[in-house]
C-alpha positions, -999 to +999 in steps of 0.1 A: -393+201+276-362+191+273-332+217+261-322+189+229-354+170+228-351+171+191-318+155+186-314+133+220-348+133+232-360+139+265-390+149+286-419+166+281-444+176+307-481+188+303-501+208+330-538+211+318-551+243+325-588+258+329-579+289+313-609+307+324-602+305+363-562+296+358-567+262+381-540+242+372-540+203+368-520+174+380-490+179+358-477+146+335-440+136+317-441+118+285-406+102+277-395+112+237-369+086+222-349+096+189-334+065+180-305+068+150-285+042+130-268+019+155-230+021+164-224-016+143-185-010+155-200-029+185-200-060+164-167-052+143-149-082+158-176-102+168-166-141+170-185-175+176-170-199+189-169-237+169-206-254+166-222-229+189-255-231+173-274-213+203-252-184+196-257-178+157-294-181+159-300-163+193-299-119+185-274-093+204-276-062+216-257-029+205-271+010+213-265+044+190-255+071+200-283+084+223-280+049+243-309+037+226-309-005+219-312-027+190-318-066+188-295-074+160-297-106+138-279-117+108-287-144+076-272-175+097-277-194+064-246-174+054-224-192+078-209-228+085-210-227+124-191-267+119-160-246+098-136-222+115-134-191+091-142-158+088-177-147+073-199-122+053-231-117+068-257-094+065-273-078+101-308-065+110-313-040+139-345-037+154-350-009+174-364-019+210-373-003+245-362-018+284-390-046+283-373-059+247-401-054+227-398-041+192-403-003+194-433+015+166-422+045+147-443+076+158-427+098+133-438+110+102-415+092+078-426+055+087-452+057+113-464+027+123-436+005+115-408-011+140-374+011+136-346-011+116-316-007+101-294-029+079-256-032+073-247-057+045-210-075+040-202-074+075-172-095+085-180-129+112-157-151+129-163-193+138-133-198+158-123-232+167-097-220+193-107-238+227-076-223+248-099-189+241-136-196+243-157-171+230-187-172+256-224-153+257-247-146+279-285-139+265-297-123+290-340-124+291-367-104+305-384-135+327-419-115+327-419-113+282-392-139+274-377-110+251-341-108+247-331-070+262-293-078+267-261-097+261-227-102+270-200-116+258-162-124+264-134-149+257-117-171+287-101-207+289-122-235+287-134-246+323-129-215+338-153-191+356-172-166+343-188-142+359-223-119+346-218-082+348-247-073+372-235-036+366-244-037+330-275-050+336-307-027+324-317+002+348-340-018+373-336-053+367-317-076+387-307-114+379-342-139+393-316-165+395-286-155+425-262-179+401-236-152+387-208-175+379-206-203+352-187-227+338-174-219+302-178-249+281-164-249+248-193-275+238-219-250+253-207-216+252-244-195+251-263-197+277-294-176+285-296-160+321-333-141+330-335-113+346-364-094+361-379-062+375-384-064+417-420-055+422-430-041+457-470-051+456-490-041+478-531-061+480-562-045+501-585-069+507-624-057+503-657-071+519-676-075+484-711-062+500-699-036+524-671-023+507-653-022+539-612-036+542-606-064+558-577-066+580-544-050+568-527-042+536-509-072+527-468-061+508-438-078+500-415-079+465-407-102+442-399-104+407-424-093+382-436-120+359-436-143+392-469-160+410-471-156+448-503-173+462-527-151+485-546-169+515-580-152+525-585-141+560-603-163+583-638-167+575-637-154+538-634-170+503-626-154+469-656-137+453-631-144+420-611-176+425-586-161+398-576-139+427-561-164+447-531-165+424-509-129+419-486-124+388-466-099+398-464-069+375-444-035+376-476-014+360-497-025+385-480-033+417-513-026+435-543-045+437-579-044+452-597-077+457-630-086+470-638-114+490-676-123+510 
């Protein structure tokens, strides 16, 4: 395992054993997350810029110190997007893996339950300042529809903007090419998906023989996507719910049996 699992997490791998003959196994590497109190300096001067409604209700994104993320909301009831002014709100982190999905406790302290973390009296800014915009980018997982990123930044109203495709998670890439955008004071959030590139790869099976028919058939797209398959000449579905693919990263192969 690995050296600081305990602190930082790590890796752990597991070789089964027939300890009677000493055969060993396929090995396996189980991932170990130790997720701590979020780094809330990440939202120390956070701003929101004059009636952007999109961007008080929508969550954010900050890590802790072992790079771990957290969707982060706050009591919008506490603030009048209409009135420049600074605020006191109070935030919830939710601790949450790559897809954006809220991640379960597996230790002994609250097993079971999603990871959070509060921080109360935390200071908010509505700035009505349109030679600065303060812009976001909710960035979504196309495949879930959970929020698993955001950016944010300030520029003149009208300008361009452009999306960090650096920053993006480990894997994903933007299922739209756009990269730039307008800022627009009256519209400063704006929600940009992004999704894993699947590399699929379908055998095609004669139902009674068991026998493949023609070739593999590959390409890539982006998971969460439908691609429709054609059956070779002379051959129908034996499942018409084959015809259409969803493309997924846990499963990028797939048998299907047509007669």
């Amino acid at each position: 395992m690995s050296s600081n699992i305990d602190t930082k997490g790590g890796e752990i791998e597991f070789t089964p054993t027939d300890v009677t003959y000493g055969i060993k196994g396929n090995s396996l590497i189980r991932h170990v997350k130790i997720f701590q109190e979020p780094d809330w300096n990440q939202l120390a001067n956070r701003t929101l810029q004059l009636n952007d409604k999109n961007g008080l209700s929508k969550p954010v994104t900050i890590t802790d110190s072992n790079g771990n993320k957290y969707s982060v909301t706050m009591n919008s009831n506490a603030i009048d997007i209409t009135k420049p002014g600074q605020y006191k709100v109070t935030y919830e982190a939710i601790g949450i893996d790559d897809s954006g999905t809220p991640v379960i406790d597996e230790g002994s302290h609250v097993a079971g339950n999603k990871i959070v973390y509060t921080k109360r009296n935390q200071l908010i800014t509505v700035s009505g300042d349109k030679t600065q915009v303060n812009y976001n980018f909710i960035i979504k997982n196309k495949k879930t529809g959970n929020v698993i990123d955001t950016q944010s930044g300030q520029a003149v109203d009208g300008s361009t903007v452009m999306i960090d495709t650096s920053k993006l998670p480990s894997g994903y890439a933007l299922s739209d090419t756009q990269k730039t955008f307008k800022v627009d004071a009256k519209n400063p959030t704006k929600t940009i998906e992004i999704a894993k590139s699947v590399n699929y790869d379908i055998k095609y099976l004669d139902k009674d023989t068991n026998q493949q028919i023609g070739k593999d058939i590959t390409g890539a797209g982006d998971e969460g996507s439908s691609i429709v398959l054609q059956a070779p000449s002379g051959y129908e579905f034996a499942d018409t719910s084959d015809m259409i693919l969803t493309l997924d990263s846990q499963a990028p192969q797939k048998t299907i049996y047509l007669r």
